[in-house]
C-alpha positions in Angstrom: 78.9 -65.3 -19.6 78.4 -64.4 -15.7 78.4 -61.1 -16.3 76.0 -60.9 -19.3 73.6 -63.0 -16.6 74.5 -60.2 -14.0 73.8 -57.7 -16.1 70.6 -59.3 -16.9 70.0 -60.1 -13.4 69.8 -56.4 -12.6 67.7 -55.6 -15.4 65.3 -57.8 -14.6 65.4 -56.5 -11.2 65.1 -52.9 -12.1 61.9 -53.5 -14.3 60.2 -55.7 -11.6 61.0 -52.2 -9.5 59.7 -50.1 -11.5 56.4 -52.5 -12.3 55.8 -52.8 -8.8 55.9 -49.0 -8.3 53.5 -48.4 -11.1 51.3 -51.0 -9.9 51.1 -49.7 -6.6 50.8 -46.3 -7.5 47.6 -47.3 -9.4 46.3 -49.4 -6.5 46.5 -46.2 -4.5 45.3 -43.7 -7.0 42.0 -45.8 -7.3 41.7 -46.2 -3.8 38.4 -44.0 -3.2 39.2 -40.7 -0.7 36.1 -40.3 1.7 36.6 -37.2 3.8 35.4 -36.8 7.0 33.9 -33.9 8.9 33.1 -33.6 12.5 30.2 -30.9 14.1 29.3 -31.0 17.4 27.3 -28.2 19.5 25.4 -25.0 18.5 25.5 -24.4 14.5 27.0 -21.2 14.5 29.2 -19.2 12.3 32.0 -21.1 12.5 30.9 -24.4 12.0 29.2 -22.7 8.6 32.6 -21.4 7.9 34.2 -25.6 8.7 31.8 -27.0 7.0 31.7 -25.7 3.5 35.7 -26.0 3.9 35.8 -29.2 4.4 32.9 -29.7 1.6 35.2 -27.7 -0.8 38.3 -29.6 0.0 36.5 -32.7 -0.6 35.2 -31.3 -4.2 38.9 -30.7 -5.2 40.3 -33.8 -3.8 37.9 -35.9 -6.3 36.4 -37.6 -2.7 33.8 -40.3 -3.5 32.0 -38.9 -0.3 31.9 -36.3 2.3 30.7 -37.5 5.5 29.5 -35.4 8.4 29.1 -36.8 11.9 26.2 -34.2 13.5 25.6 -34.1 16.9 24.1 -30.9 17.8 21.1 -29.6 19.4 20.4 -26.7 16.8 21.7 -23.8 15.9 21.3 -20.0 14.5 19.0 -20.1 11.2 21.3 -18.2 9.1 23.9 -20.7 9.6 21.5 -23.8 9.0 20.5 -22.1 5.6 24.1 -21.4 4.5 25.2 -24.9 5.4 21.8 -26.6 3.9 22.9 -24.5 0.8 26.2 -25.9 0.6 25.2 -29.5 0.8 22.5 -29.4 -1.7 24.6 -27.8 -4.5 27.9 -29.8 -3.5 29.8 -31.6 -6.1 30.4 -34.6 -4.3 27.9 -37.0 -2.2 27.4 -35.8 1.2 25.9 -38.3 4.1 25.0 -36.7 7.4 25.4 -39.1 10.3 24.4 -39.0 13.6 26.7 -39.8 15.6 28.0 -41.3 18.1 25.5 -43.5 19.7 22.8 -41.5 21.8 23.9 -38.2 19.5 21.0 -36.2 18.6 20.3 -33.5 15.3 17.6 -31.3 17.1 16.6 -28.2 15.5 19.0 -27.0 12.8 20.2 -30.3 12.9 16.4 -31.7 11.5 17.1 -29.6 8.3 20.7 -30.9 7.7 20.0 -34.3 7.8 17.1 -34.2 5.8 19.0 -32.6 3.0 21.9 -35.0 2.8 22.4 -37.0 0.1 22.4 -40.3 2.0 21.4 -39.5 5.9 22.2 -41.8 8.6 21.8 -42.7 11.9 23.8 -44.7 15.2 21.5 -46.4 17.7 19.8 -44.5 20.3 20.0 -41.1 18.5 17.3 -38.7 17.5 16.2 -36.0 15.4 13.6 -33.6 15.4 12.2 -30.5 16.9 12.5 -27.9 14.7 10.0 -26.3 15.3 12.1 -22.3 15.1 12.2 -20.3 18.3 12.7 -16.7 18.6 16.3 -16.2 19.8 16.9 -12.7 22.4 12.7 -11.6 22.4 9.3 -13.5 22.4 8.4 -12.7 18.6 5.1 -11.4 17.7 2.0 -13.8 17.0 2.2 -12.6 13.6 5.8 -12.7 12.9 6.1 -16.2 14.5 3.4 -18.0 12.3 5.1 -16.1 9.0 8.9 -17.9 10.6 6.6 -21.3 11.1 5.5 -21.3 7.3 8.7 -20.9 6.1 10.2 -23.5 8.2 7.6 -25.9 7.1 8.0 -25.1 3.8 11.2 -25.3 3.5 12.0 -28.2 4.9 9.1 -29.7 2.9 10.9 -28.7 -0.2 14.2 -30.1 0.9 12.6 -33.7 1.8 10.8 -33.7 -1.6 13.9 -33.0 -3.2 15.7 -36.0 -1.2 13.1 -38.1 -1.9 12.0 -38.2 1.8 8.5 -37.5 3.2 7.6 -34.3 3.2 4.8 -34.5 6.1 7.1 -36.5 8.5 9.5 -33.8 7.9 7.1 -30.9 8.1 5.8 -32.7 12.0 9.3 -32.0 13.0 8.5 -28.7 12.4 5.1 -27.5 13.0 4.5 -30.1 16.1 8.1 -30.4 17.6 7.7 -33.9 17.0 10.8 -36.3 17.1 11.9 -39.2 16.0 14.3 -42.6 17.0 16.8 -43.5 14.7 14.4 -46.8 14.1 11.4 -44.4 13.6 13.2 -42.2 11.6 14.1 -45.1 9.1 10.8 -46.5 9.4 9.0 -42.5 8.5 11.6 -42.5 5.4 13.6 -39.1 7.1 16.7 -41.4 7.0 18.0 -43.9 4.2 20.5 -46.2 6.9 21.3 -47.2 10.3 24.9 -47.8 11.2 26.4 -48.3 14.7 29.5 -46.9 13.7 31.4 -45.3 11.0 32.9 -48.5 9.8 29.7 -49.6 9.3 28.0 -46.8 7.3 31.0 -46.8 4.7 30.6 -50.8 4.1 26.9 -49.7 3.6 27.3 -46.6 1.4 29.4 -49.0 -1.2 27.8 -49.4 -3.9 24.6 -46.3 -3.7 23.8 -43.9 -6.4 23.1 -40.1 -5.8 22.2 -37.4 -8.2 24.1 -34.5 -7.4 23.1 -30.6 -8.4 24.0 -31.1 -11.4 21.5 -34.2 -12.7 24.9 -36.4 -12.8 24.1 -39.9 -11.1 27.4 -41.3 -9.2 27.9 -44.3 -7.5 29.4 -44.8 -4.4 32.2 -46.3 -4.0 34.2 -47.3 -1.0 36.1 -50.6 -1.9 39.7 -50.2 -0.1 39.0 -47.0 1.1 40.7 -44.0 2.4 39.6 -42.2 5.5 40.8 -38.5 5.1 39.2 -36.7 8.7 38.9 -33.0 8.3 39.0 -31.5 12.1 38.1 -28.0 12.5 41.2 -25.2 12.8 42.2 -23.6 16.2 40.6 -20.5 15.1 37.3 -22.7 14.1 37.3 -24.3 17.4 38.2 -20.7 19.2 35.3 -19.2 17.2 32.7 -21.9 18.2 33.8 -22.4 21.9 33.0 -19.1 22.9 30.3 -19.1 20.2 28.5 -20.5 23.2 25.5 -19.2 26.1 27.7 -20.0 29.2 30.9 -18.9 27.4 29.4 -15.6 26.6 28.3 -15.1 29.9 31.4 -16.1 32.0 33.3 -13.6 29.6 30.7 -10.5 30.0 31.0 -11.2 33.6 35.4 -10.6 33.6 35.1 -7.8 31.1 33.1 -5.9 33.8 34.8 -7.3 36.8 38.3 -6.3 35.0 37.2 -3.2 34.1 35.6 -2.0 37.1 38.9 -3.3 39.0 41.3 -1.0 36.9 38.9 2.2 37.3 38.8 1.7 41.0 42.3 1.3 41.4 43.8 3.0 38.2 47.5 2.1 37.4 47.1 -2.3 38.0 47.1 -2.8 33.8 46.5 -6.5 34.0 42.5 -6.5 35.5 42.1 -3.8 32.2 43.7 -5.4 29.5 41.8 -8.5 30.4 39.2 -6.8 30.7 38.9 -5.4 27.5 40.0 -8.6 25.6 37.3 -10.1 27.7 34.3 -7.4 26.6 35.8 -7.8 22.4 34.8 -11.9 22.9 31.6 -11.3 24.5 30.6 -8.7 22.0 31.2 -11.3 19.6 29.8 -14.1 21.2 26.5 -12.5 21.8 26.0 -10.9 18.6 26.7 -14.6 16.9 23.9 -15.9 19.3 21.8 -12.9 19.3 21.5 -12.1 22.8 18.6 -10.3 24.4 19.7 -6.2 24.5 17.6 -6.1 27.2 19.5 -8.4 29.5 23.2 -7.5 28.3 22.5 -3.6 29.5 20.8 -4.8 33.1 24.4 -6.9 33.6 26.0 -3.5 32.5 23.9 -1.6 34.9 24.6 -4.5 37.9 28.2 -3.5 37.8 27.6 0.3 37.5 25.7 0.3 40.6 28.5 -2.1 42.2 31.0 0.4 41.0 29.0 3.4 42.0 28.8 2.1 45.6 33.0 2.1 46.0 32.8 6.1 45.8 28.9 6.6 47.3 27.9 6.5 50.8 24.5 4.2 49.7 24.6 1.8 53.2 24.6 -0.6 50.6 20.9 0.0 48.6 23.4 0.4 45.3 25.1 -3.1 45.7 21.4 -4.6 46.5 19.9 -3.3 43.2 23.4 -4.3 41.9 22.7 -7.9 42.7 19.1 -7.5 42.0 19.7 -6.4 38.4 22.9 -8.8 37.5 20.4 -11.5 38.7 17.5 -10.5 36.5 19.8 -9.6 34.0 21.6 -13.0 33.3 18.0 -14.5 33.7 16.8 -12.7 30.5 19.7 -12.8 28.7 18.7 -15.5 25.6 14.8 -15.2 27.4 12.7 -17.4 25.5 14.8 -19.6 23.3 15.6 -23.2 23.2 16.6 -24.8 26.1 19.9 -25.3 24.4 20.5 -21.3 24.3 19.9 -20.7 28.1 22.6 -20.0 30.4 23.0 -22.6 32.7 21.1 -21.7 36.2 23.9 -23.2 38.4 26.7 -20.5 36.7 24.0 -18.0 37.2 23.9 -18.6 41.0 27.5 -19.1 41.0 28.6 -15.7 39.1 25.8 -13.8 41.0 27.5 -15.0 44.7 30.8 -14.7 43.3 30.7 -11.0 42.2 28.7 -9.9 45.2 31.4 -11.2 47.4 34.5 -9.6 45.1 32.4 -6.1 45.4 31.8 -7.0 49.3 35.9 -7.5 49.6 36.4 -4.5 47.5 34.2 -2.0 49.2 35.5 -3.3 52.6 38.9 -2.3 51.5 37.7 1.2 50.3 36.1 2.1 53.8 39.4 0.8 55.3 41.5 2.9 53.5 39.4 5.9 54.4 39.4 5.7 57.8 43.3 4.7 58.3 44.6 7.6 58.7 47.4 9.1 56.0 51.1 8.3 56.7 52.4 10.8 54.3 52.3 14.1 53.4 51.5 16.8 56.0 48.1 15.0 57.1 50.5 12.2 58.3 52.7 14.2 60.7 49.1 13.8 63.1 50.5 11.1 65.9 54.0 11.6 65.2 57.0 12.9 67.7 58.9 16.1 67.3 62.1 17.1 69.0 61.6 21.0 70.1 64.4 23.3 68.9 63.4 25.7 71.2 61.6 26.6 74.2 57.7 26.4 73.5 55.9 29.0 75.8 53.7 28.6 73.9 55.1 28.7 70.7 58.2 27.7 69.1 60.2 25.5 66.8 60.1 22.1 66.4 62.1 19.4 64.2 60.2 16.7 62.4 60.8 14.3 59.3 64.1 16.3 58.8 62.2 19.8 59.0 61.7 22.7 60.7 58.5 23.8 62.1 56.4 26.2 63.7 54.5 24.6 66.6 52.0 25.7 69.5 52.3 23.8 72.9 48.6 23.2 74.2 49.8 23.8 77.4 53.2 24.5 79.7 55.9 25.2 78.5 58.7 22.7 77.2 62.5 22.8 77.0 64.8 22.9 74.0 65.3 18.8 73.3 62.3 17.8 75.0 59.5 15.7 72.8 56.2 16.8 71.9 53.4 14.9 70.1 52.2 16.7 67.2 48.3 16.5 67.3 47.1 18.6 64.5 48.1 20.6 61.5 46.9 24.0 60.3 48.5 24.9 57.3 52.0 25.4 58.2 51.7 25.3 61.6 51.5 22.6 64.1 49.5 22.5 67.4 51.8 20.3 69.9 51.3 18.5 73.1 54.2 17.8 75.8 55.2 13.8 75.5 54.1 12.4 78.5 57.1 10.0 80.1 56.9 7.5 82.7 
């Protein structure tokens, strides 16, 4: 009898197990995933590349949203379409947000808000300004209202499609104009306002979106999941130096490495940096589109400063050196968003910087050529020799562990006695007697 109620005991036991597992297994399964995406700074390349990952890894995970915190102040135009592309076919609801509080979606950032499912906004951040700039050269009148239409229209199109309004969205553009999170809401650009992310999911439970494909969904967020999707190390690589002041820092050690290895041929290290240094600023200022202009007068600075080490200039090469690096990293991303400008202060700095390397540098050159040589036969100028024999006027003499024909000035010396070597004429040497106290 006790063991038939042991036995049942553990029965009992086993299916409550088992029960409990199923049970929670469903609890979990239902639990809705919302992944969570992060962008912050210039809309470049990479941050295309992050986002549709993370929007794709969202779509296969069954997410019940994709959420992107955006705080950026623009970005390159071919990236904005590509990620404006991904988010209005996406399979899953996407709500922009920005974030955190005093954040800001300038620019770029305008047209992907506007074309989220559900856009957001924290307290004290903005939007707006989108109107495009030319990026690297001042475009043509022509070419510049043709870029403005487009804009306009498209973003137009995009808040029609949203059910925003189109002529709020279309001031951003045309007029620059920008907008509160509270005047956002209030011009229907936005659908929420949240002061953090806590907040916008308890707000988002419950909305309806129609996705590309005319299907309605509702949002749901009861018992959530917070999945956060941060960028890769080769994202964030790719984006860091994706960057004006990045771009220029490296353009400036490609040149200072290289010109360092050419003047003293044989160090390894300045040229290898060097050259990994010029790859990365190749590729961050064809990302941002850099003015050609202003990358070959930095090329040209440190051609004059390297000219100058092997050029007796009295130093008008370094000045147009300094003159063009100057001008150069001035007009590097000329007449684009204040966003896309190298930052004056690292101007000033790189420009004193490098003038004082190349000051150090050339000092060292001139050195070297007026020191006189310590080896080889100019180097036996200076140096004492023992005579082998009598010097009336000429004889031999024994220096550096060789034999030599020398010429005594004047006198005569002894076999033994020293002589200063003063000059050398092929294989000959022109003495002096040593002069002893």
């Amino acid at each position: 009898m006790f063991k038939l109620i042991l036995k049942s005991f553990y029965l009992i036991s086993f299916i409550s197990l088992i029960a409990g597992s199923l049970l929670f297994n469903t609890v979990s399964a239902a639990s809705p995933n919302i992944e969570v995406l992060h962008v912050e700074g210039i809309i470049v390349p990479a941050v295309a590349n992050y986002v549709n990952r993370g929007i794709d890894h969202a779509e296969s995970q069954g997410s019940t949203a994709c959420i992107i915190e955006l705080n950026t102040p623009g970005g390159l135009l071919i990236s904005t379409e590509e990620i404006v592309q991904k988010i209005l076919n996406a399979e899953v609801p996407v709500v922009v947000y920005v974030s955190p509080q005093g954040a800001w979606a300038a620019s770029a950032g305008t047209f992907i808000t506007v074309a989220a499912h559900i856009a957001a906004m924290a307290p004290g951040s903005s939007i707006g300004a989108a109107h495009p700039v030319s990026i690297g050269e001042e475009m043509p009148e022509t070419e510049a209202k043709k870029v403005t239409e487009y804009s306009a229209a498209w973003i137009r199109s995009i808040a029609q499609m949203r059910g925003r309004d189109p002529i709020e969205a279309e001031l951003a553009v045309r007029e620059s104009k920008s907008y509160t999170d509270t005047e956002a809401l209030q011009s229907n650009l936005i659908d929420l306002q949240a002061n953090d992310l806590e907040s916008l999911i308890s707000q988002l439970n419950g909305k309806k979106v129609t996705l590309a494909t005319g299907e309605e969904v509702t949002i749901n967020t009861a018992h959530y999941v917070l999945d956060r999707n941060e960028m890769t190390g080769i994202e964030n690589f790719l984006h860091a130096i994706s960057d004006p002041n990045i771009a220029y820092i490296l353009l400036t050690l490609a040149t200072i490495g290289l010109i360092t290895e050419f003047s003293n041929p044989g160090t390894i290290f300045p040229g290898v940096a060097g050259g990994i240094s010029l790859l990365l600023a190749f590729y961050s200022l064809g990302v941002l589109s850099a003015y050609w202009g202003g990358t070959l007068l930095i090329l040209l600075a440190f051609g004059l400063f390297l000219a100058e080490l092997f050029v007796v200039s009295h130093g008008l090469l370094a000045a147009g050196g300094i003159a063009s690096l100057t001008i150069g990293s001035l007009t590097l991303f000329s007449h684009t968003s204040p966003p896309l400008e190298v930052n004056r202060g690292l101007i000033a700095g790189v420009a004193i910087f490098t003038t004082a390397f190349f000051i150090f540098v050339i000092g060292a050159v001139v050195r070297a050529h007026r020191r006189q040589p310590t080896t080889g036969i100019e180097g036996l100028t200076g140096k004492v020799a023992i005579a082998q024999t009598a010097l009336n006027p000429t004889g031999t003499v024994f220096i550096e562990g060789e034999r030599w024909t020398a010429t005594l000035d004047h006198g005569r010396v002894k076999p033994g006695e020293e002589v200063i070597v003063t000059r050398v004429e092929g294989l000959k040497l022109w003495v002096t007697k040593k002069k002893t106290k």
